[in-house]
C-alpha positions as CSV (number, residue, x, y, z in Angstrom):
1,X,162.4,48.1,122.2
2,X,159.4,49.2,124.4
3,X,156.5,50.6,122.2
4,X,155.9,54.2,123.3
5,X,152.2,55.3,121.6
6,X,149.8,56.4,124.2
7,X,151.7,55.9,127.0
8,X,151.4,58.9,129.1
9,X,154.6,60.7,130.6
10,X,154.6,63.5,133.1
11,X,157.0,65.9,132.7
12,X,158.1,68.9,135.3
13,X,159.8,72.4,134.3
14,X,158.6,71.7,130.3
15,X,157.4,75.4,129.1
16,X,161.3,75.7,127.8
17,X,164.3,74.2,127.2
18,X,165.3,70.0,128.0
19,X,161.4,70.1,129.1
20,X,160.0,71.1,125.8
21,X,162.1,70.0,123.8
22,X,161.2,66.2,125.6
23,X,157.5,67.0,125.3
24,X,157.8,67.3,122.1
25,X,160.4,64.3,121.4
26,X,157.5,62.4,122.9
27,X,154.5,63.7,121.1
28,X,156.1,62.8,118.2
29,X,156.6,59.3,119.1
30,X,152.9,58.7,120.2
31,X,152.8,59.5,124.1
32,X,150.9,62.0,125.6
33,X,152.6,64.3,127.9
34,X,151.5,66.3,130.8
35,X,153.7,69.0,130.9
36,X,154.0,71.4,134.5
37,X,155.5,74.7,135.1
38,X,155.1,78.0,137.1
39,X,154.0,79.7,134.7
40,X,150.9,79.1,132.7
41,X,151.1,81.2,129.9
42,X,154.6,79.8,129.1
43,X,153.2,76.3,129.3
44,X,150.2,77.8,126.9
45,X,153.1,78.9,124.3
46,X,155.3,75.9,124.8
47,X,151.9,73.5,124.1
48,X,151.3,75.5,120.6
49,X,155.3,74.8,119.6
50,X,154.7,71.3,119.9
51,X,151.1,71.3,118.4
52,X,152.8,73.7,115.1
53,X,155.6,70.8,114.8
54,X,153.3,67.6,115.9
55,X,149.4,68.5,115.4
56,X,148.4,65.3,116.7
57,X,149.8,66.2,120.2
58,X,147.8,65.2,123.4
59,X,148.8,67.6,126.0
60,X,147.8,68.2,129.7
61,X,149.1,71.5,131.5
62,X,149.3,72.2,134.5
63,X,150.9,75.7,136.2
64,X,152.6,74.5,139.4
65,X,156.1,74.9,141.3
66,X,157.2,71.6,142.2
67,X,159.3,73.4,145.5
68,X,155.7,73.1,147.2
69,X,154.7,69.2,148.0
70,X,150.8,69.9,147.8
71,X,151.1,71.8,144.5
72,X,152.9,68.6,142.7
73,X,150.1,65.9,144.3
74,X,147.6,68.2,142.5
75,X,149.2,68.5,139.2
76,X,149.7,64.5,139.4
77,X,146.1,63.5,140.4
78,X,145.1,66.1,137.6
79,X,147.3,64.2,135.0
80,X,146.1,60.7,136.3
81,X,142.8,61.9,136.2
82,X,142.9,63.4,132.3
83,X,144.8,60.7,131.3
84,X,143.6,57.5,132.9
85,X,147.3,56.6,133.8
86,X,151.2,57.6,134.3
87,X,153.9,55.3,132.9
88,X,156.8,57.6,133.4
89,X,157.9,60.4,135.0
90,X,160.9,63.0,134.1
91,X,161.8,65.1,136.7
92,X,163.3,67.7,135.1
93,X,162.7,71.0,136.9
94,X,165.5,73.1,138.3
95,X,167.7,75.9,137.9
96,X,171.4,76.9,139.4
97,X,173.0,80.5,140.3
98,X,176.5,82.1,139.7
99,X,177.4,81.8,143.2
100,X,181.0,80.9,145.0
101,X,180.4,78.2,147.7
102,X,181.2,81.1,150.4
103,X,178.8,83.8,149.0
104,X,175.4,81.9,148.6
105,X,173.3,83.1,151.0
106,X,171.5,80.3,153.4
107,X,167.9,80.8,151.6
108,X,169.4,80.9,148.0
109,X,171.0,77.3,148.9
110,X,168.0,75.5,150.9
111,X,165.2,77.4,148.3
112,X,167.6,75.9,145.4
113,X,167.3,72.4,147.4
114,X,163.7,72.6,147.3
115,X,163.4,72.7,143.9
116,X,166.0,70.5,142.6
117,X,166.0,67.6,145.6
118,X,162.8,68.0,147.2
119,X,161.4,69.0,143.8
120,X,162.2,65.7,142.5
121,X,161.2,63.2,145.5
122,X,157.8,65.2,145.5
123,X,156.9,64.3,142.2
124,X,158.2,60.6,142.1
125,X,155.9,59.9,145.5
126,X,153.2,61.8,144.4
127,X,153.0,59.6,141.1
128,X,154.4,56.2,142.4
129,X,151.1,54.8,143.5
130,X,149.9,55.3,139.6
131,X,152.8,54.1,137.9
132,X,152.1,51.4,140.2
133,X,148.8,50.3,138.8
134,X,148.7,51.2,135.0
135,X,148.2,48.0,133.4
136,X,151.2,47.6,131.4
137,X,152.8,50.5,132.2
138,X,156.5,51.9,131.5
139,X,157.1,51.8,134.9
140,X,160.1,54.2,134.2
141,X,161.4,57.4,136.6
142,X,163.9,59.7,134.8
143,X,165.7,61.9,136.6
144,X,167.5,65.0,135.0
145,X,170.5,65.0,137.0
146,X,174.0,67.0,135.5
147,X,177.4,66.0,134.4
148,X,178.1,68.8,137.0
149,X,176.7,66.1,139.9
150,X,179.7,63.9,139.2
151,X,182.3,67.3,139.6
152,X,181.5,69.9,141.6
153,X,181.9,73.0,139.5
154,X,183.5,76.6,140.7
155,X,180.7,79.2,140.8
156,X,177.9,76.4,140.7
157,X,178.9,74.7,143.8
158,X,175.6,74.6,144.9
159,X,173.7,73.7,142.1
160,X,176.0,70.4,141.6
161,X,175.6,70.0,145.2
162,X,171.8,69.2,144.5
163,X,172.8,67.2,141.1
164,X,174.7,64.7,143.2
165,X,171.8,64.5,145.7
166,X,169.7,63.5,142.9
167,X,172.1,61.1,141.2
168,X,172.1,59.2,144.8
169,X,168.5,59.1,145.0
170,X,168.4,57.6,141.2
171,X,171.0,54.7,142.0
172,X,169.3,54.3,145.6
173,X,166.3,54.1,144.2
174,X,167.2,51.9,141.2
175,X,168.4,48.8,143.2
176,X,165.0,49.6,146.1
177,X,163.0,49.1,142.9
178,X,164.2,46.7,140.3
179,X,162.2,43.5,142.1
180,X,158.7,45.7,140.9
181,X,159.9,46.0,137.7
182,X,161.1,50.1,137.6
183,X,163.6,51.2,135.6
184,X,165.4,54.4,137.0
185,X,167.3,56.6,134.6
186,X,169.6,59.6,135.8
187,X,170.2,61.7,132.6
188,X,173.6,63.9,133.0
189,X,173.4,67.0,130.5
190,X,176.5,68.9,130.0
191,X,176.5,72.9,128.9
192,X,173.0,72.9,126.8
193,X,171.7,75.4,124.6
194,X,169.1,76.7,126.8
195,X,168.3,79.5,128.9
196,X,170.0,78.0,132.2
197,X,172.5,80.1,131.6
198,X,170.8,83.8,131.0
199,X,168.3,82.8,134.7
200,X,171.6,81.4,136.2
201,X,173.0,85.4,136.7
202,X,175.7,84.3,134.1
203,X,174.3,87.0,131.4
204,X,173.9,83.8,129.1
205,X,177.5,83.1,129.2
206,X,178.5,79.5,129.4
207,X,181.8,78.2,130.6
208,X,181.1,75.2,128.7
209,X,183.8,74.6,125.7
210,X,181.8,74.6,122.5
211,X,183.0,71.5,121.3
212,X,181.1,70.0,124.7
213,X,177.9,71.8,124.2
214,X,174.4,70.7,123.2
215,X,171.0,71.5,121.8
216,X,168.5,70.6,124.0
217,X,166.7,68.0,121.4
218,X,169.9,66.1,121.6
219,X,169.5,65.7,125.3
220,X,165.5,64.9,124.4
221,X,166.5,62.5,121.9
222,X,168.7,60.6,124.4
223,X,166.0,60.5,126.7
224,X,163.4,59.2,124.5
225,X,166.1,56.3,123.3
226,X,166.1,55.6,127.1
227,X,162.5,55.5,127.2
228,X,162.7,52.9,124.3
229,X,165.2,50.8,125.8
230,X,165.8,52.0,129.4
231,X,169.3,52.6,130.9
232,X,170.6,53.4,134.4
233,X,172.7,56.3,132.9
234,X,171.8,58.2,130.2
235,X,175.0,60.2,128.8
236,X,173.8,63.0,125.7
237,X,177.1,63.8,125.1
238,X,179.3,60.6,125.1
239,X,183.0,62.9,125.3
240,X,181.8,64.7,128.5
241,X,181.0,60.9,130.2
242,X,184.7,60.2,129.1
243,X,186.2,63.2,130.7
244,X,184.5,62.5,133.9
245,X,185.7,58.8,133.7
246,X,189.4,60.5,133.1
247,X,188.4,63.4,135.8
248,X,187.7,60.4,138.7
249,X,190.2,58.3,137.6
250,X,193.2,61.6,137.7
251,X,191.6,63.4,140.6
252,X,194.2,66.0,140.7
253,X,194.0,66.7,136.8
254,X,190.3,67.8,137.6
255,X,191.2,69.8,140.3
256,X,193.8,71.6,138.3
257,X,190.7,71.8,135.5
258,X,188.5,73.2,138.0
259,X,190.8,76.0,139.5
260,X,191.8,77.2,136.0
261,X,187.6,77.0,135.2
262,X,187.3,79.5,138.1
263,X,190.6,81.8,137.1
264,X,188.1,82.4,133.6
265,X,185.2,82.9,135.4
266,X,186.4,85.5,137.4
267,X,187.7,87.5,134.7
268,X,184.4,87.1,133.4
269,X,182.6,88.4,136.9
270,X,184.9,91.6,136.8
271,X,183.7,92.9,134.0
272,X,180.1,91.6,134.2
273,X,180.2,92.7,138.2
274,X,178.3,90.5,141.0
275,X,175.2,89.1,139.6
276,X,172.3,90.3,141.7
């Protein structure tokens, strides 16, 4: 088991949700975490939630949108610079949209790309010449993937569209790397507690059963185990990685999953009209 204390982890969309909750998951084991988001004074409030529950937190914030390739070099040579180093990154920022495939509009898709895809290979080249050189560094890149890259889900077409893009570029990436030493962990959340769902157009409705939802420290706390002992996959909620093994394996139970999925959700959409 890797020891964790003062290694220094960048994180991307951490003023709420999997991001804070992993900030502070990390804090409390002894790393210090820069922690990046659009919004500063959300980052400000986030930093004194993990200071309240870990006073001994070392924190570096940075306001940036990780959509634009010059603002993510800054926020990483700002980290490296505060820090001394970067042993691990956890690129986490994105967001989907209660769209059909058909009614997405060509912006919505390529600006959701540019968060989530591009999002995600700007910040892992913008920090691999410092996880590079830290002496005995982690040497670890986490991506935050979704169980929904593995299926693509009615009404977040899209969204899993750029899940799957990412999950390619973590196994790609994995093998490409191994002979320096980098572990590469894709982390697949399913439905999580979090405010995904009330950005998402969904009115904070989730489609996910309840017995297949989760907080957003258990997906932190199965990150940090992976940063402890690091994994290719990392499954928070071991019955959804099952139902995705039984979904591949019977292709045409998932589909039949899927459609009836959809059938709920637009009973859902009638009454809650088009989200705007």
């Amino acid at each position: 088991m890797r020891n964790l204390h003062g290694k220094v982890i960048l994180i991307s969309g951490a003023s709420a949700g999997i991001g804070l909750a992993t900030a502070l998951a990390c804090a409390k084991a002894g790393m210090n975490a820069s922690m990046c988001g659009r919004d500063l004074p959300r980052l400000e409030a986030a930093a004194q939630t993990i200071r309240a529950a870990c006073p001994g937190a070392n924190l570096h914030l940075f306001a940036a949108d990780v959509s634009r390739q010059a603002e993510v070099e800054a926020w990483v040579a700002d980290a490296a610079g505060c820090f001394g180093r970067v042993d691990a990154i956890y690129c986490n920022a994105g967001y989907g949209q209660l769209r059909t495939i058909l009614e997405t509009t060509d912006r919505e898709i390529r600006e959701m790309f540019e968060t989530n895809y591009f999002g995600t290979l700007s910040l892992i080249q913008a920090a691999m010449p410092h996880l590079r050189k830290a002496d005995g560094g982690l040497r670890h890149i986490l991506i935050c993937a979704s169980a929904a890259a593995k299926v693509g889900l009615p009404s977040y077409g899209h969204y899993s569209a750029t899940k799957a893009a990412q999950d390619a570029v973590a196994s790609a990436l994995r093998a490409e790397m191994a002979h320096e030493g980098f572990a590469v962990s894709c982390v697949y959340p399913t439905g999580t507690r979090t405010e995904f769902f009330k950005r998402s157009g969904s009115h904070g409705h989730s489609n996910t059963p309840a017995w297949m939802e989760q907080s957003a420290d258990q997906v932190a706390n199965a990150i940090l185990a992976a940063l402890h002992r690091p994994r290719p996959e990392v499954w928070p909620h071991f019955l959804t990685r099952v139902g995705v093994v039984l979904g591949t394996a019977l292709p045409s139970f998932a589909a039949a999953q899927m459609i009836k999925l959809f059938g709920r959700q637009r009973a859902q959409r009638s009454l809650q009209g088009r989200p705007e």
